[in-house]
N, C-alpha and C positions, 0 to 999 in steps of 0.2 A: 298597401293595406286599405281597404273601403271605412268609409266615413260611419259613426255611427251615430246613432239615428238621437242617443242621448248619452250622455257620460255616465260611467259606473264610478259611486259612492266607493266601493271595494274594492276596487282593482284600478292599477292604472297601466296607460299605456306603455311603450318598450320608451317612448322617448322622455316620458314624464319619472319614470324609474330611474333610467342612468341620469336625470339632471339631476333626481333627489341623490342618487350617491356620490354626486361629481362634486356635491356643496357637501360631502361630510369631510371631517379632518382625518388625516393619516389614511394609509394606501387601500383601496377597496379595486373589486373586479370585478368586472359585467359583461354577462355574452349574452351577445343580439344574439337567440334560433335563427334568424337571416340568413348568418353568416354558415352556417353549415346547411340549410335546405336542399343545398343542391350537390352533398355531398357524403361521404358511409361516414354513419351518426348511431353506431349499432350501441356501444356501450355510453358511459359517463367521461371516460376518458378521450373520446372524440369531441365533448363537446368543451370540457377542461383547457384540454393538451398544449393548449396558448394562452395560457392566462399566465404572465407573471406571478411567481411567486408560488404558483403549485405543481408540486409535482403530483404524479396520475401515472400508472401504470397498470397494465391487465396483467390477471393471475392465470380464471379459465374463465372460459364464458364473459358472464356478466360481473366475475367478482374482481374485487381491484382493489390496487395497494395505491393508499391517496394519503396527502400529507403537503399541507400548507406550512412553510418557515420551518418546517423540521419535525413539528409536530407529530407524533404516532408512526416517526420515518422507520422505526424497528419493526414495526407489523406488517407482517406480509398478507395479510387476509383481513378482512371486516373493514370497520371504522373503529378509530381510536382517537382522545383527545380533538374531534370535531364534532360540533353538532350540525348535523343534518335533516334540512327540513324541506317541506313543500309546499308551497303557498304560505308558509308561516308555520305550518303545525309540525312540530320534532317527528323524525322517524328512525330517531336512534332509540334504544332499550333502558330499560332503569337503568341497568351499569353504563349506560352510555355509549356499547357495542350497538351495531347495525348492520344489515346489508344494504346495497343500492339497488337491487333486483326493480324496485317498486317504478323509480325513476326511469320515464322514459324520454328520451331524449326526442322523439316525436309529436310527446304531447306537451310543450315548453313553450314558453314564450320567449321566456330570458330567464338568467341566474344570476345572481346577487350574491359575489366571496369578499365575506366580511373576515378581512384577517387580521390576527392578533386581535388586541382587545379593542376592536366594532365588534366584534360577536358577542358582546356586551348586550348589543342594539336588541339580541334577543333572548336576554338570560340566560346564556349560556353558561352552564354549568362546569361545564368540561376545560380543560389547559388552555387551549388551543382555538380558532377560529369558527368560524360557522359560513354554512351555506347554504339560501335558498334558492328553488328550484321555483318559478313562480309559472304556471298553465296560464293560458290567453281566458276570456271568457268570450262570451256573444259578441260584445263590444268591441273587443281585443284580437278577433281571430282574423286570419287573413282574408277567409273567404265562407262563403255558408258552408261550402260541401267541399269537402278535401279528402282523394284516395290515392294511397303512393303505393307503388311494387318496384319489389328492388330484387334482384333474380344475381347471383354469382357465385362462382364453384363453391362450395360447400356451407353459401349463405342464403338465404332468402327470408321478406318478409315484405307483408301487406298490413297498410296502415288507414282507417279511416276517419274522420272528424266532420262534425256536424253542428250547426248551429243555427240557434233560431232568437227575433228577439217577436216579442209578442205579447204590445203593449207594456206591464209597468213588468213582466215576468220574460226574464232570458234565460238561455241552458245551453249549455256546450257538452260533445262527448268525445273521448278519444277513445280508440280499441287498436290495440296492434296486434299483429301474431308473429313471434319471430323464432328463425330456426338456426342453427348454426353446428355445422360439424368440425372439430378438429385435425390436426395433424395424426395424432394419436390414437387407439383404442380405448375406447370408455371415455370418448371425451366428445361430449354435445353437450347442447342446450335449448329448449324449447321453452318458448316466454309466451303468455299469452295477459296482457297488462291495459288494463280497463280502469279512466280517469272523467270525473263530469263535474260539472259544478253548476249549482241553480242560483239565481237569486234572482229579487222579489223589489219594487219599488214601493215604499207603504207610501213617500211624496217625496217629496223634491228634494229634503232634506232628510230623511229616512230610509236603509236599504238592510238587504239584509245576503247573507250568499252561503250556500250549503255545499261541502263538497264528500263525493262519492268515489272511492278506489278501490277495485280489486285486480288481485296478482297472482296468477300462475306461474310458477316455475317449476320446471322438470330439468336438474343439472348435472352431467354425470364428470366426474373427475376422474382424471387417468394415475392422478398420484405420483409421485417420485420414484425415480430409477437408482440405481446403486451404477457404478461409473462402468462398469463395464456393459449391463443394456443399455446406458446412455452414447456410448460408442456403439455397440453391434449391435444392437436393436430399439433404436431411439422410437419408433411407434408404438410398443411395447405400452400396457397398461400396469401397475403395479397390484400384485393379486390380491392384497387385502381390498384394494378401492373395486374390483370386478365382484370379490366374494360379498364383499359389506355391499353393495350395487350403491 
């Protein structure tokens, strides 16, 4: 990671992160982005799937059945009893439901699973643990310019990032476009997931950091089979999920 030219007030680094959670009491978990760079990073559960203590599983697409210590383990779809956030700011709903669509696993620095009661750390409202998801900034990004293509049978997507710092004012952007087809009929997903963040030096001791996120999703679900298409025609699509589209 290159050196940066001044420390960020708002953000810290991946190594200044996992020391602040290594000094907290009872069990937490942190994934260095590093550690999957160089590997298929499509949903949340790629970058999960080794963390003690949680389990992560895909449903279709992007959506996923996640649950730390037990927590929300009966829901097979959404978020349940977790808060989930990004950079700090919740992206679950008043009821405390949510998708993960937003979250990109390419635009991450690191993630921060505060379970049991550390999800305290950020009022968490809900049963159960919390998670954030924390993006790089200028300071924090690996490199200025960064564009990844990733091409395999019925997957593909292009990712780019950029950053600049310029004088007491830095900004980073991430943009991905991703595709994915299924086994199934009526079963894709097309994402297209746009993350930035600015911030401002007023001096040495004052900073300030603004963030920016929009989300495309187009998801088509193929629905449940009754046991005999699941045997003689498992590609088979369920025809209320084709007539409802």
């Amino acid at each position: 990671m290159r050196e940066p030219a001044q420390r960020s007030l708002t953000s810290q680094s991946v190594a200044e992160a996992k020391r602040s959670l290594d000094n907290t009491v009872g069990s937490m978990g942190f994934v260095d982005s590093s550690t999957y760079t160089d590997t298929y990073a499509f949903t949340l559960r790629d970058v999960l799937k080794d963390t003690p203590g949680v389990f992560v599983q895909n449903r279709y697409g992007q959506e996923l059945r996640l649950s730390i210590r037990g927590s929300g383990i009966a829901r097979s779809y959404h978020t349940r009893g977790l808060d989930i956030l990004q950079d700090g700011i919740p992206t679950n709903l008043a009821d405390g439901s949510g998708d993960y669509h937003q979250i990109d696993p390419l635009a991450l620095q690191a993630t921060e699973v505060y379970k049991g009661g550390n999800g305290l750390a950020y009022g968490t409202s809900t049963l159960s643990s919390a998670i954030n998801f924390v993006t790089p900034t200028a300071y924090t990004a690996e490199a200025p310019n960064i564009v990844c293509l990733e091409r395999q049978l019925r997957y593909g997507r292009a990712s780019a990032q950029f950053s600049r710092e310029v004088g007491p004012l830095d900004y980073i952007a991430t943009f991905s476009t991703n595709h994915e087809s299924g086994y199934r009929d009526h079963e894709c997903g097309n994402y297209q997931q746009f993350n930035a963040n600015v911030g401002y030096h007023f001096s040495p001791n004052v900073e300030t950091r603004f963030y920016v996120g929009a989300y495309v999703v187009n998801q088509l679900l193929p629905g449940t089979l009754s046991l005999s298409d699941a045997l003689n025609n498992p590609t088979k699509a369920a025809a209320s999920s084709v007539t409802g589209d």
